[in-house]
C-alpha positions, 0 to 999 in steps of 0.5 A: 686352790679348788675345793674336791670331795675326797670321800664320802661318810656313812654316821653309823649313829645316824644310819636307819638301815633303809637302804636307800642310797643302795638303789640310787647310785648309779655306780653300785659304791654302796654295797646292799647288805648291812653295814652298808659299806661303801667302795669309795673307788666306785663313787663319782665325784660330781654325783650327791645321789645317795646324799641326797636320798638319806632320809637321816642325813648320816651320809656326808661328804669330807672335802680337801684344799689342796693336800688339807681335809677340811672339818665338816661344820658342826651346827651350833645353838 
C-alpha cells in the first residue's frame, strides 16, 4: 500500500512570520498575508518547496496509508 502526502501543516508555535514559503511555491498555495494560510487544493503533491524553505521548520507534511493518516514522529531525547 503506497504512502501519499494528504496535506500539508503550518505550526503556528513554530512560525516567524518571514514569509518565505509565500514566494517559493510555484502554485500560490500559500496566501501572502499574516496567518499565512494555505490552500491545500492549490498544492502539488511531489513539491517540498516551501518545506524546505521554512527556516524554523513549522511546515510539515501529514501523510496516509490507505485510508490511515499516519502521526508525524515526535523526537525523542
Amino acid at each position: 500500500m503506497m504512502i501519499i502526502r494528504d496535506h500539508l501543516v503550518r505550526h503556528p508555535d513554530r512560525c516567524t512570520h518571514q514569509a518565505i514559503c509565500v514566494p517559493v511555491c510555484p502554485t500560490g498555495a500559500w496566501l501572502s498575508t499574516p496567518p499565512y494560510k494555505f490552500d491545500p487544493s492549490r498544492c502539488l503533491e511531489s513539491c517540498r518547496l516551501c518545506l524546505d524553505a521554512c527556516p524554523s521548520q513549522a511546515i510539515y507534511g501529514v501523510f496516509k496509508k490507505g485510508e490511515k493518516l499516519l502521526e508525524p514522529q515526535k523526537k525523542t531525547g
